[in-house]
N, C-alpha and C positions, 0 to 999 in steps of 0.2 A: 504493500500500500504506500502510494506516496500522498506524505503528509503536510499539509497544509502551512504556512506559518505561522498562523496561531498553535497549532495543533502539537508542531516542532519548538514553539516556546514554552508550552506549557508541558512536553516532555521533561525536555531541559530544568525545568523549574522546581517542576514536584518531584523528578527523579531525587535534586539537592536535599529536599524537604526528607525524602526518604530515607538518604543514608545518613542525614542529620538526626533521623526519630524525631521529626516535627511532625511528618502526614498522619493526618486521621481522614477517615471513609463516614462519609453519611450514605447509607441505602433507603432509598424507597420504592414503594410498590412495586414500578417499573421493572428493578435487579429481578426480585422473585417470581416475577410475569413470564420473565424470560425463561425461567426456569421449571414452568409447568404450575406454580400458582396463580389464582383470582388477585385480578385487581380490586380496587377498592367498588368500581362501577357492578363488578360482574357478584360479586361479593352481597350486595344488596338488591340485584334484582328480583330476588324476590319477594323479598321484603319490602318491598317499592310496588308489586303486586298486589300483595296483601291490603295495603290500602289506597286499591284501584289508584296506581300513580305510575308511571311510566323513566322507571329510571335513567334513558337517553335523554330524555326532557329533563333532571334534573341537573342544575351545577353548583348547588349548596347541599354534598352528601351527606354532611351533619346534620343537616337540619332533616334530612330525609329518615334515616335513621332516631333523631328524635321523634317527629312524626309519628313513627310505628309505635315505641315504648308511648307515647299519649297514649294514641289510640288504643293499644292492645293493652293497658294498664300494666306494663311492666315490659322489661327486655330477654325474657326468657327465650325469644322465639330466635333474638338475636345474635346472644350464646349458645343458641344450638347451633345457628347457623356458620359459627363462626367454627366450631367444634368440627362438625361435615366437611368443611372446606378447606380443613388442614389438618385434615386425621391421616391423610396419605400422607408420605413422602416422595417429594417430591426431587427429581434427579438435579444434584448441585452440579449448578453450570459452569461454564470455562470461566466465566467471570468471576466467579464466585472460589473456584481454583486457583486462579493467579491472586487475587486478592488475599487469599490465608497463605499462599506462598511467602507475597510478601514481607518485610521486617516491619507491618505497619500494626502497633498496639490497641489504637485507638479506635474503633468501631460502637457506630452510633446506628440505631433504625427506628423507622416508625413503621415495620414490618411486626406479625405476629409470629409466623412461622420462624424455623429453626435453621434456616439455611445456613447461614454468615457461620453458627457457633460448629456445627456437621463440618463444613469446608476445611473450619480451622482444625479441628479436631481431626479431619480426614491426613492433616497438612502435620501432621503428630506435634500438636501445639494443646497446651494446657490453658483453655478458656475460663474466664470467670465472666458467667452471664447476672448480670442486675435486668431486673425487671420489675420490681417493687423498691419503692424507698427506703423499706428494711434491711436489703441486702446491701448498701452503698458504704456501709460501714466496714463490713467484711471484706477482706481480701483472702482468695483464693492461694496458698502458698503456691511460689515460685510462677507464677501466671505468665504467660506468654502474650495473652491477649485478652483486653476486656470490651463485653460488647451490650451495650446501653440499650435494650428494651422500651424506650421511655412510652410506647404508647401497651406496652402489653406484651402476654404471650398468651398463646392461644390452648394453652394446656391449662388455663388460668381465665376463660373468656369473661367471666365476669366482671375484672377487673380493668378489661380490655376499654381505652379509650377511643368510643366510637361516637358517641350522642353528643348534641350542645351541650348537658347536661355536665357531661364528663369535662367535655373542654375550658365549658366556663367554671368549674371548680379544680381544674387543671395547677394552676400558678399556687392554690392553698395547699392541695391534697398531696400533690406533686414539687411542691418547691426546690425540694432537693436534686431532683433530676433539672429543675433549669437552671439551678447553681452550679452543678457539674457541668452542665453542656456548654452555660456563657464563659466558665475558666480554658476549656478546651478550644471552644474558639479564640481565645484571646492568646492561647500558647500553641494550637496546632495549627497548619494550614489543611483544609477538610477538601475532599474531594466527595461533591454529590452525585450518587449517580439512582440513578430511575427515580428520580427525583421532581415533582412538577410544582413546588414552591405555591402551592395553593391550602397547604398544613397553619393554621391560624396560633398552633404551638412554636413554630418554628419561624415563623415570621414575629410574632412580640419578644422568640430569644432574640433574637438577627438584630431589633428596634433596639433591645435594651442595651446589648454589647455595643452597636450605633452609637446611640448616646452617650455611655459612657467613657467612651476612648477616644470619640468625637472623629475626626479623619484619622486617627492614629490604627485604626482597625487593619489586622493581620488579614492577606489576600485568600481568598480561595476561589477554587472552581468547582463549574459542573459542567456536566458532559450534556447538551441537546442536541436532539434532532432537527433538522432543517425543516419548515414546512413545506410538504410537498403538494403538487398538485395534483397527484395518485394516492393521497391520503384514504383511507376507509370512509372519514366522518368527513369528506369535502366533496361537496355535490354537484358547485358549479363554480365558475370564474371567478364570479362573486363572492365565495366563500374563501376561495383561497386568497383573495386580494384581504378579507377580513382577517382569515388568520393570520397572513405576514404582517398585517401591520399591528396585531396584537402581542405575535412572540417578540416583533421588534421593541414593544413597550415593554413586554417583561424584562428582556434580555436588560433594558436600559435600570429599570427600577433593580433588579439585581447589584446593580454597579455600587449605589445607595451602600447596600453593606460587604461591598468589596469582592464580589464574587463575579467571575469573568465567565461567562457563558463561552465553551468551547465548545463550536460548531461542527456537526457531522451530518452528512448527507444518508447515513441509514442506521440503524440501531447496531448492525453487524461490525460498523465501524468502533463502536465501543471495545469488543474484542481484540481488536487489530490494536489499537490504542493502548490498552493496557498488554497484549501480547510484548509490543514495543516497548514499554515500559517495564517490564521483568526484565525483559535479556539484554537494556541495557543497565539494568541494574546487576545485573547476573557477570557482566564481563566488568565490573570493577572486582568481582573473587578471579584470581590465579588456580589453577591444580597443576601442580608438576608434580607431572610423572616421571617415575625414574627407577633405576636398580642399578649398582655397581659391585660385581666382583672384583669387576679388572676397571683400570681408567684408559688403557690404553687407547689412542695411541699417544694420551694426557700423559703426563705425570702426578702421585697421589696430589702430592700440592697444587699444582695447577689447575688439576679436577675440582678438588677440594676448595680452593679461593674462588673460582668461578661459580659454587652454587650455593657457598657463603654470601658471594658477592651479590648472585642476581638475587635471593628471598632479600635479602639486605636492602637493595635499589627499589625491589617490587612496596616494601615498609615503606621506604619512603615517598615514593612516588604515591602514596595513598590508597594504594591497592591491596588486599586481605589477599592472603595465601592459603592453599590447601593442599596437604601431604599423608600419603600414608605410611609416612616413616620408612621409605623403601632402602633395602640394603644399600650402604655406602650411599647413601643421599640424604636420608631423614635427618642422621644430627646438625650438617651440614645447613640444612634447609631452616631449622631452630636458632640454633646459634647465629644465623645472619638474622632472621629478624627480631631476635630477643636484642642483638645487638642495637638494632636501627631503633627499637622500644626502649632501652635503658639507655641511650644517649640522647632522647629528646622525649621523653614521657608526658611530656604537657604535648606535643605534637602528634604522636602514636600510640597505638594502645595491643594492646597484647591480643584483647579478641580479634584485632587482623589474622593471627595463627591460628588456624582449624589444622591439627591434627588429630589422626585417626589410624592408630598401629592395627597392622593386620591378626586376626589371630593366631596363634601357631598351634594349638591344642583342640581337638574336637573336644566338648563339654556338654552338647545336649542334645537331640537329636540329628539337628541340619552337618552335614560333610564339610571340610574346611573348602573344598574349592566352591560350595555351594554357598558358606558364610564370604568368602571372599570375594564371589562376585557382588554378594547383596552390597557389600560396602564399597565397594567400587562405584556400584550404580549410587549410590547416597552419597559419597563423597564429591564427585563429578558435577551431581546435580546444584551444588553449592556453587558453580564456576560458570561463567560462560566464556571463558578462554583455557586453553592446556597446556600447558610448557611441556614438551617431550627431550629427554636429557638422558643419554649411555641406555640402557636398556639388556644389560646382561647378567646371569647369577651361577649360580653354585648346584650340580648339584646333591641334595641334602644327604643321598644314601652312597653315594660315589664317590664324590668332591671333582667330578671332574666339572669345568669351566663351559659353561653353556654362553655363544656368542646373542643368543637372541631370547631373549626374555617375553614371553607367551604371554605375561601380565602386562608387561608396559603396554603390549598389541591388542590386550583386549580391553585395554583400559583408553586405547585408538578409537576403539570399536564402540565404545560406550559414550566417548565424547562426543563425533558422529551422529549417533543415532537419537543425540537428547540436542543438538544444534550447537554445542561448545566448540568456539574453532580454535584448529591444532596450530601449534606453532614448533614445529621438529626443528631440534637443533642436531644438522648434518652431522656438525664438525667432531660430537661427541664419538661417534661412533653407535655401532651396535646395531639394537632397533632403532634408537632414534634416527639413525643416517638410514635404514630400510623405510620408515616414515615419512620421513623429508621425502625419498624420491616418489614415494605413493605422491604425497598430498603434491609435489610440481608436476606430474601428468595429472591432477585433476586440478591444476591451481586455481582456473576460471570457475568451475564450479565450487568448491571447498571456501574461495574468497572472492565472492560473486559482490560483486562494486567497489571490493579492497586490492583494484590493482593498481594503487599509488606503494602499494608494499613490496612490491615485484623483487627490486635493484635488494632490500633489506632481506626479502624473505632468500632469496640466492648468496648473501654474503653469509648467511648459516649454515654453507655448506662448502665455503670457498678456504682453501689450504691456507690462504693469505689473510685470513681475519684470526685473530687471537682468539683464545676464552675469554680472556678480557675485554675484548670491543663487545662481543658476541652480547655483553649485559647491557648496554645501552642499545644496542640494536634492538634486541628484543623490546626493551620497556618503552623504546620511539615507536615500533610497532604497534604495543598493546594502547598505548596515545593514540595513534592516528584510526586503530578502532574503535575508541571508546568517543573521537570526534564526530565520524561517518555519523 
């Protein structure tokens, strides 16, 4: 997908926000539409039935829903309805995937359903759900993610904020959830998405944050659709001429509390969007792979300073590294970024190093080459680049010297297949120089719009570049990807 300039700034923007742990997520209806639940419209039609009213003809759904608890003297018919319509599970979307992938903590909805907390959960992240004002005090040990219910859960529909009734005793009953929500917007930047700004709770937080911070208000965005003129709900010329000049007016009154409407021509394009926003988050983690019996045709030190050297530049240059402590490469791999972390600690931080030592003992029922691949595939998936470096071992019941290392290859093969692009270093030897010449017969595809790297990616395999060039080569490279 090529993306827009709004589109490509606000990548840029909130990607920062991300690896700063500023983003938070507002969802609404829209996310779980997508996902196989009822909107708010579809949710009430029959209880827009019930007293003879025509739910397409309404656009004050609170009031619609009051209407009913009048008439029917109570909301029982409500909470069933509410109960039927999310007793299934329904299948968590792509969206909803990348979004618990991400490092984002902060998650906010005015959804009933369970999707957001499933995803994170799916994403092996430890959620702490609030949905009543009792739990606001608790915290879940060690929590990964917390995700703010503020109008309900549907395992709970009684409590569910649906009615004017509810709304307008909202700010009493509920205070504590708009004390939470206005601190978050004043310290996260939020990303809304299936969102339609017509929530009467979320516009008097939006007011109140407004006025208290005055223009000082922290930026955020949402994701809208373009109005089209193939819409479902657009009849004729005239309608569409109406709707552009009213999303035009929302887009504008948005602006009021600092939220930038980023424009997309179909819903699909949300995906694409946040697709692009993981995997460029994903290529500021490294994974070098690697095994050394032998350094040859290196010398130990030579080998040894050059993978000191590159985890060492990768710290600095603000990049997280990932290792599985491979023979003759792990401590090496340590030692350069503890280094680059204990010589500027206000600059760098030690959770840049993710490592992850392989098993060497079977202990429960899975086989080691079975445990080793699972950790392969999880450690990788942490990276959207791979440094490939020597690639030879031992072996275990022989000691005879194996030139090509079947794990660095299949650790190739894993990068590949999840979109991490390789970056073989020739000069090392081993598999890494059998890598190298795969990934230059498929250069054009393997670095498909990365051939300003051509002249960099060939100097990694040329007899005339040191080990020592070979570190700035690489991290100009993993630069010029991380600008594409």
């Amino acid at each position: 997908m090529n993306f827009t300039h709004q589109q490509e700034s606000f990548l840029k923007d909130y990607l920062k926000k991300i690896i700063n742990g500023e983003a938070a997520i507002f969802a609404g209806a829209g996310l779980s539409v997508g996902a196989g639940f009822v909107d708010w419209r579809q949710l009430l039609k029959n209880i827009a039935e019930e007293i003879e009213l025509e739910v397409d003809k309404e656009y004050d759904l609170i009031s619609l829903a009051q209407f009913h608890v009048n008439e029917k003297g109570g909301r029982g018919r409500i909470n069933q309805t509410i109960i039927e319509e999310f007793k299934e599970n329904a299948e968590i979307s792509p969206n909803h995937e990348i979004l618990a992938r991400l490092p984002i903590r902060i998650f906010w909805t005015t959804n009933y359903d369970s999707l957001i907390e499933d995803a994170l959960e799916q994403a092996s992240k430890r959620v702490d759900t609030k949905h009543m004002v009792s739990q606001l005090p608790d915290t879940t040990f060690k929590r990964d993610a917390v995700v703010y219910k503020m109008h309900g859960d549907a395992k709970f529909p009684a409590q569910a904020i649906i009615t004017k009734d509810d709304y307008e005793q909202y700010h009493i009953k509920n205070e504590a959830f708009v004390t939470a929500l206005s601190s978050d917007l004043i310290s996260k930047t939020f990303l809304f998405i299936g969102f339609s700004f017509t929530d009467p709770n979320l516009d008097y937080i939006l007011s109140r944050v407004r006025l208290f911070l005055n223009e000082n208000t922290r930026p955020h965005y949402c994701l809208i659709k373009r109005v089209d003129r193939n819409d479902k709900n657009i009849k004729s010329d005239a309608d569409f001429e109406y709707a552009k000049r009213r999303q035009q007016l929302m887009i504008s009154d948005l602006k009021r509390f600092q939220i930038e409407a980023v424009m997309l021509e179909a819903y699909t394009d949300i995906t694409s969007l946040l697709e692009e926003l993981e995997k460029r988050y994903k290529r500021n983690t490294v994974f070098i792979s690697g095994s050394a019996a032998k350094y040859t045709p290196h010398s130990d030190k030579s080998a040894l300073d050059f993978v000191h050297g590159l985890s060492k530049k990768l710290i600095e240059s603000k990049y997280s590294v990932v290792n599985g402590f491979g023979l003759g490469i792990g401590d090496a791999v340590i030692n350069g970024a503890l280094e680059a972390v204990y010589n500027a600690p206000k600059k760098y931080s030690d959770s840049q190093l993710i490592m992850r030592p392989f098993p060497q003992k079977k202990t429960g029922k899975k086989d080691i080459p079975e445990l080793w691949r699972e950790y392969r595939v999880r450690m990788i998936s942490f990276a959207g680049i791979a440094i490939f470096i020597f690639g030879n071992k031992e072996d275990k019941k022989t000691g005879n010297f194996i030139p090509l290392a079947d794990g660095v290859r299949e650790e190739f093969d894993i990068a590949l297949s999840q979109g991490v692009i390789p970056i073989p270093v020739g000069l090392t030897g081993s598999m890494a120089a059998e890598l190298w010449n795969d990934v230059d017969n498929r250069f054009d595809e393997i670095y498909e719009g990365l051939g300003d790297i051509k002249e960099s990616f060939l100097a990694l395999n040329d007899p005339k570049t040191t080990l020592g060039e070979c570190i700035q080569i690489i991290v100009s490279i993993i630069n010029l990807m991380n600008r594409k």
